[in-house]
Every structure is written in structure tokens, then in C-alpha cells.
C-alpha positions as CSV (number, residue, x, y, z in Angstrom):
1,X,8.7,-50.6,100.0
2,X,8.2,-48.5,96.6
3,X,4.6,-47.3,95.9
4,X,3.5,-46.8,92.7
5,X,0.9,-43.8,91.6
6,X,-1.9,-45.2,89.5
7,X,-3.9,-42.6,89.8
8,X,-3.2,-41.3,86.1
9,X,-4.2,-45.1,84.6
10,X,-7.1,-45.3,86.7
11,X,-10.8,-46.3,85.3
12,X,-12.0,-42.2,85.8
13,X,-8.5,-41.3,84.1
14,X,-9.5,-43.5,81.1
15,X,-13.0,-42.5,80.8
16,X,-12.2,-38.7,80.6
17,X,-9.5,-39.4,77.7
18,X,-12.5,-40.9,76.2
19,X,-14.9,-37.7,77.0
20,X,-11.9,-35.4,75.4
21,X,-11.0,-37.8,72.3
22,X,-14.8,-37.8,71.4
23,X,-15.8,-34.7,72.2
24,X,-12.6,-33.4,69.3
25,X,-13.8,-35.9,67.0
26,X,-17.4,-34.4,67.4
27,X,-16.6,-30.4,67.3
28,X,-14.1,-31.4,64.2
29,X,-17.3,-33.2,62.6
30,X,-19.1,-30.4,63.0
31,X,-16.6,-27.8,61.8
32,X,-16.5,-30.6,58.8
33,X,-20.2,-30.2,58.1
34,X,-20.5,-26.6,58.6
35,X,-17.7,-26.2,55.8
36,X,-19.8,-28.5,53.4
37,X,-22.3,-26.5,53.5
38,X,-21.1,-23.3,53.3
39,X,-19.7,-24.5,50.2
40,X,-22.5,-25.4,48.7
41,X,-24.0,-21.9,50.1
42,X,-21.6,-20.6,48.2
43,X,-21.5,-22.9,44.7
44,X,-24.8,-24.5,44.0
45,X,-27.0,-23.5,46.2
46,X,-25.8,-19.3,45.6
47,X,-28.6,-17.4,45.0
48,X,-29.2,-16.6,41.7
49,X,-31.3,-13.8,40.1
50,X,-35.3,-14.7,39.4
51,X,-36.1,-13.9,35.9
52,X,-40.0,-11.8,35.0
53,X,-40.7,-12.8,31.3
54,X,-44.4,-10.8,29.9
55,X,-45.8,-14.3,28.3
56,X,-49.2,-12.3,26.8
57,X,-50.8,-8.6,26.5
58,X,-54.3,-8.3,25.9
59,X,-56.9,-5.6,25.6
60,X,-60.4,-4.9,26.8
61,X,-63.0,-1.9,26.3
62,X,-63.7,0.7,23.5
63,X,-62.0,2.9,21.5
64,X,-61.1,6.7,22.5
65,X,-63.7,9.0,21.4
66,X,-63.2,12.8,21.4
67,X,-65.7,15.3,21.6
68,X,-64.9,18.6,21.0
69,X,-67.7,20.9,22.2
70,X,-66.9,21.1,25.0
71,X,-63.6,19.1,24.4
72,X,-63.5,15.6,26.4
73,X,-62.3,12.7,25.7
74,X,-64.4,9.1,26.3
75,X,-61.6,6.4,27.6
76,X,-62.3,2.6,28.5
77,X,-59.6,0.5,28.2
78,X,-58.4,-2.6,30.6
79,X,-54.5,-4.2,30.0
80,X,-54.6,-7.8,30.7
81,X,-51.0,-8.4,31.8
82,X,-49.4,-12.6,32.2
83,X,-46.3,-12.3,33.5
84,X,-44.2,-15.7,33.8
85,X,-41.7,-15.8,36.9
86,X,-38.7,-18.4,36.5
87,X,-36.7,-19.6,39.9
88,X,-33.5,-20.8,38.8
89,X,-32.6,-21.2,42.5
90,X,-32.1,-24.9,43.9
91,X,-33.9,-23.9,47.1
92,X,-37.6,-22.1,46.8
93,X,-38.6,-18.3,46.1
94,X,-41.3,-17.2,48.0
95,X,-42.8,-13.5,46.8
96,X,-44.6,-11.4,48.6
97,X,-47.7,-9.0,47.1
98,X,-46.5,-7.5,43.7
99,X,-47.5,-4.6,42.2
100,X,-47.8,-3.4,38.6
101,X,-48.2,0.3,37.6
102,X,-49.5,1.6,34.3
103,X,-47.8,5.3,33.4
104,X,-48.8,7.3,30.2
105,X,-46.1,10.0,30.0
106,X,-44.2,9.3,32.5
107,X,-47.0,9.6,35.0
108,X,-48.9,7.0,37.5
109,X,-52.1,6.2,35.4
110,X,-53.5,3.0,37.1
111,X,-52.5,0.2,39.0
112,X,-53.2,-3.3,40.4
113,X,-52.2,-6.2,42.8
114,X,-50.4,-9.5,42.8
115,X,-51.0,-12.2,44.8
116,X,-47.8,-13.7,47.0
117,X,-46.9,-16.6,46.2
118,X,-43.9,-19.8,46.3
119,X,-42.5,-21.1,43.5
120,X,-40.0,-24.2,44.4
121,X,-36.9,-24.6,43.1
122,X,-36.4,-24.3,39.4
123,X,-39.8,-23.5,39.2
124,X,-42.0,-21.2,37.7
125,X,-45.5,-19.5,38.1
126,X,-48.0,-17.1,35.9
127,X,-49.2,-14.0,37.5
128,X,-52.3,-13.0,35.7
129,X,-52.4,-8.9,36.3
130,X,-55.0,-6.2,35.4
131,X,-55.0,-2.7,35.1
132,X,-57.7,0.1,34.3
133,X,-56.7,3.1,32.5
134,X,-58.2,5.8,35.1
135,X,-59.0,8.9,32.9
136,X,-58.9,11.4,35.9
137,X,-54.9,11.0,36.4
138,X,-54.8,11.3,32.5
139,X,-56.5,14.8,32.7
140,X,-53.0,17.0,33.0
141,X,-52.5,15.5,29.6
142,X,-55.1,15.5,27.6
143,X,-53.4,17.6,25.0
144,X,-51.1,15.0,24.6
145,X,-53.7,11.5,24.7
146,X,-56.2,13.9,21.9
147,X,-52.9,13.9,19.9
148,X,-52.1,10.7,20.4
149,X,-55.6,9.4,19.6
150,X,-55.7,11.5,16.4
151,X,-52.4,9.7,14.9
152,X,-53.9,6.6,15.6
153,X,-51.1,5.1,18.4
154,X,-51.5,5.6,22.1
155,X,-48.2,4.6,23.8
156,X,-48.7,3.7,27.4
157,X,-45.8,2.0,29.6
158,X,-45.9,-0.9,32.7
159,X,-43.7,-1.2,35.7
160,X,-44.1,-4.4,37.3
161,X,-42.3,-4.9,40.9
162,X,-42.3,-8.6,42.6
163,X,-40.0,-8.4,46.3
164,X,-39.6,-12.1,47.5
165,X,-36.8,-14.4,49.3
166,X,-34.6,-16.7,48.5
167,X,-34.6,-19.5,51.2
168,X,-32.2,-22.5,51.2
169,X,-32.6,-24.6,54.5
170,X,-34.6,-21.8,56.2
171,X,-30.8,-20.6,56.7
172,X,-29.2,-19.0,54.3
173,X,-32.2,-16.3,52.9
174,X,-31.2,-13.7,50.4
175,X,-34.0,-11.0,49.5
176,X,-34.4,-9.9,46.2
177,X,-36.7,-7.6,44.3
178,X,-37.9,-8.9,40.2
179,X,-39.1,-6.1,38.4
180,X,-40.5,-6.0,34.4
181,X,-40.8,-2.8,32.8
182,X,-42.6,-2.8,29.5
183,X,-43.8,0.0,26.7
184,X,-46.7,-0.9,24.6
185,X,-47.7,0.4,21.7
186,X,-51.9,0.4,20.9
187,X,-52.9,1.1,17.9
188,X,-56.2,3.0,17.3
189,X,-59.1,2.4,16.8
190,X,-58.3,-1.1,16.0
191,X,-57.4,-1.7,20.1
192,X,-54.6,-4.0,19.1
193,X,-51.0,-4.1,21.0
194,X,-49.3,-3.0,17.5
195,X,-45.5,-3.3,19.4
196,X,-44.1,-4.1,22.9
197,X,-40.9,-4.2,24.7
198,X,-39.9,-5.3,27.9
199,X,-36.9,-5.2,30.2
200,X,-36.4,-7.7,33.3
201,X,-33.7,-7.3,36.0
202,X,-33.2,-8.7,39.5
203,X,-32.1,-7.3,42.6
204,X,-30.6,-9.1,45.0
């Protein structure tokens, strides 16, 4: 008598071809999936730089006065600042607390916050910003603001930082810093922004 082995054609043989056919057609569905979208990581959805545009400059206060016996100078002036923020991402931007810095010769002269925020994709938001000329930190150059008040034109210069993320499928998150640096010119004693000129730039 000849026995046959069926033991390779069996009911448990056949399920566990099924296990292994579906558990490649699975992993290669996967790997499928994971390519698409690291493509689109890497095409449409690549992070792209947010742009800082200054939408408005305004000024507050009174005139510089000088006295010269003893000599001192009177200073009340408030920069009202709108910066615009543009996402040109597909996926949001979320920003943290900004900062913006007012410098008169190159120096720190005042400075003021900016709320965090999220602005969605291809979005954009205003940040209103403020900042108080503080006449103490001008004192090492008083020389140089009597001068300047005497001509008639007080140049002063902002620095505006904004660090935030770009977030895509709370997966793929590239960090990146917008910063706006301006120089105004004010004339005097008129209190008007006479000239201004800004530079933007990204880091990501």
C-alpha cells in the first residue's frame, strides 16, 4: 500500500499561505503609502520660508526738546509697529512669543512683545507691536540724538524676531525663525515717518 503525505495541502497549510500572502500585501501597502507621502513631504507639502511684511508705522508723543542749562534732553515718543506674517506652507505655522527691538546707533533702546499665535495654511495674521523710546539707554549718546534733533531727522532702527514651526500631519515639523529688520527715518518736529526700509528673511 502507498501512502500519500498531505500534510503540506492540509487546511492549517492553506491558512498560513494565506497569513504570509496578506501579511506581504500589507507591509508592501505600507511601504506604498509611506513613499507617497514622503513625496509629498518632499514636493508640495516642503516647507517653505514665512514671509514678515511692515504693513504700517505710526507715531505717538511729543517732539524732542533740548534744554541746555544744564543740557538735557525731553523725549516721548511711542512706534506703533503692524507687521503682516504670510504662511505660504500647505500645512499650519504656529509662532511662538516674538520680540521686536528698537536700537538708535546700534544700541538696544526699547523693546516689546508678541503674542504666539497659528496661522493655517496659506494664511496670514497682523501683529500689532509697540515700543517706547526709553531715554535712559539713550543717555551714552546724547551727543549724537542733540545732533540729530538739531538737523531735524532722528534715525532710529527695528529688529523684529518671530521663531515658530512648521507642522504638516503633526509629523514632519521644521522650525524656523522670521525676522524684519527696518530703519526709519522721523523727521523733526513734524513726528512724521519721513522714509522707511525694511528687510525680511527666513530661517529654516
Amino acid at each position: 500500500m502507498i501512502e500519500t503525505n498531505d500534510r503540506g495541502h492540509g487546511p492549517k497549510a492553506r491558512r498560513r499561505r494565506c497569513f504570509i500572502v496578506g501579511g506581504v500585501i500589507l507591509l508592501l501597502l505600507l511601504l506604498l503609502l509611506f513613499i507617497i507621502v514622503l513625496i509629498l513631504a518632499l514636493t508640495v507639502f516642503k516647507p517653505k520660508e514665512p514671509r514678515t511684511e511692515l504693513l504700517s508705522a505710526t507715531l505717538e508723543g511729543i517732539s524732542p526738546r533740548i534744554s541746555f542749562s544744564p543740557v538735557s534732553i525731553q523725549l516721548n515718543i511711542i512706534l506703533n509697529l503692524t507687521l503682516l506674517v504670510k504662511n505660504p506652507n500647505h500645512a499650519s505655522f504656529k509662532h511662538g512669543p516674538g520680540k521686536s527691538y528698537l536700537l538708535y546707533q546700534g544700541d538696544q533702546v526699547g523693546e516689546a512683545d508678541l503674542c504666539p499665535g497659528l496661522i493655517p495654511s496659506k494664511g496670514t495674521q497682523t501683529l500689532p507691536s509697540q515700543l517706547t523710546i526709553e531715554v535712559d539707554e539713550m543717555a551714552t549718546h546724547i551727543s549724537a540724538l542733540i545732533s540729530d534733533v538739531l538737523q531735524g531727522q532722528l534715525v532710529i532702527e527695528t529688529r523684529t524676531r518671530i521663531p515658530g514651526r512648521v507642522s504638516f500631519l503633526k509629523i514632519f515639523k521644521k522650525h524656523a525663525v522670521a525676522t524684519s529688520d527696518c530703519r526709519l527715518a522721523i523727521a523733526i518736529p513734524s513726528m512724521k515717518i519721513q522714509s522707511q526700509e525694511c528687510k525680511s528673511k527666513t530661517k529654516l
